[in-house]
C-alpha positions in Angstrom: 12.1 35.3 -38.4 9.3 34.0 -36.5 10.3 33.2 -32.8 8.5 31.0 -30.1 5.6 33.0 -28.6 6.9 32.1 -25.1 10.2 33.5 -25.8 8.3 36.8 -26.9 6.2 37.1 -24.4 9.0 36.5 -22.1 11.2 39.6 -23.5 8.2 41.6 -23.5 7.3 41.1 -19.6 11.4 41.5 -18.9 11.6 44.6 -21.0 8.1 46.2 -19.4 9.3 45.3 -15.8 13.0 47.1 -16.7 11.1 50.2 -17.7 8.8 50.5 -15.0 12.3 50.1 -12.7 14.4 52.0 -14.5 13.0 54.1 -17.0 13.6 54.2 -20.8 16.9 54.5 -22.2 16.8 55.1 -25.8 13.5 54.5 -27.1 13.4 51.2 -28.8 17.3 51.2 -29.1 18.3 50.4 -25.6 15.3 47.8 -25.4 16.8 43.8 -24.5 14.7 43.7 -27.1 17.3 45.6 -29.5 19.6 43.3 -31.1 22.0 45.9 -31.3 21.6 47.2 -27.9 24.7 49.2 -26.6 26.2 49.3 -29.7 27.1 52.1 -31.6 26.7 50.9 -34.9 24.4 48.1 -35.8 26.2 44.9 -36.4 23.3 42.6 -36.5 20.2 42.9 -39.1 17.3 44.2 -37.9 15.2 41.6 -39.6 16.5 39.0 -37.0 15.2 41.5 -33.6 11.8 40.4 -31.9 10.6 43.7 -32.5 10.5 42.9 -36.6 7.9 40.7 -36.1 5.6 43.6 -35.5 6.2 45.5 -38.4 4.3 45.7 -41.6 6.2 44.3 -44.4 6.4 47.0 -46.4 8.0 48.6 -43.4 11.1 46.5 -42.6 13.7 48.0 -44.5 13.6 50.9 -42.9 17.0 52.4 -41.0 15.9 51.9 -37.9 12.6 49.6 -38.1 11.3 49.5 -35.0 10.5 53.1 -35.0 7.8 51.7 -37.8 5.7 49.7 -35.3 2.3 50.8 -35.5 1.5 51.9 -31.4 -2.3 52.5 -31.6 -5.0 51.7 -33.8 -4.9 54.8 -35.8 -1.4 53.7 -37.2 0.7 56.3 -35.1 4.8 55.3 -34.5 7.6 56.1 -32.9 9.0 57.8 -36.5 5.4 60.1 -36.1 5.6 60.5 -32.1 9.0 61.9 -31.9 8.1 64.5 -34.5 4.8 65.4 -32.5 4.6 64.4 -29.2 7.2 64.6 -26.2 9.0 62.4 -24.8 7.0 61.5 -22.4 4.1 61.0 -25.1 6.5 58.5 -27.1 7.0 56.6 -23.6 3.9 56.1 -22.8 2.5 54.7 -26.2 5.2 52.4 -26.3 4.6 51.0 -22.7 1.0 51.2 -24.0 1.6 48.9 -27.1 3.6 46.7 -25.0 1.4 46.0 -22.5 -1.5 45.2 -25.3 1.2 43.5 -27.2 2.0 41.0 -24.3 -1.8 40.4 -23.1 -2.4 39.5 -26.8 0.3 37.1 -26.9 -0.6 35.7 -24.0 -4.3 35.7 -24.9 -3.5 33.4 -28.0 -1.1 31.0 -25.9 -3.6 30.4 -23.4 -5.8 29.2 -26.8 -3.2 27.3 -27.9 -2.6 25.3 -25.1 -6.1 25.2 -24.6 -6.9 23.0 -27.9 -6.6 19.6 -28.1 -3.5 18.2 -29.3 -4.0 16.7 -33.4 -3.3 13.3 -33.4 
């Protein structure tokens, strides 16, 4: 479901500034960027969250998608992390891809606002 880029980038600068305050909670799943966030079952798709947007179609049908987001150029994700890296590791790569993830977004809005209007 593709969402306004302002409301993206938006959630993404809410959820980094909640992390730098308080830390992760459950990785992905205790994001405001979680549909299901607090749950504990899912009640809502996953194909409607933000975070689905990011994923490779081939990807999405996962049981817990988000884990599927590519974090780094050489393809690693959260599914990969968890089984080789620590915590910590998974935390920062996710902060990492935010981060990049929001400067991007912002990058192309800035263009966007940037060309003329078609008339």
């Amino acid at each position: 479901m593709p969402r306004d880029k302002r409301e993206v980038i938006g959630l993404l600068r809410l959820e980094i500034e909640n992390i730098r305050r308080r830390g992760f909670g459950a990785l992905f799943r205790e994001s405001i960027l979680c549909l299901n966030r607090g749950k504990s079952f899912p009640t809502e798709p996953c194909r409607h969250c933000v975070l689905a947007e990011f994923l490779p179609p081939e990807r999405r049908q996962g049981p817990i998608p988000c884990f599927d987001i590519p974090l780094d150029n050489a393809g690693r994700t959260l599914e990969t992390l968890s089984r080789q890296a620590s915590r910590q590791e998974c935390e920062q790569a996710i902060l990492a891809w935010m981060e990049r993830t929001l400067a991007r977004l912002e990058k192309e809005l800035a263009v966007e606002r940037a060309k003329p209007a078609a008339g």
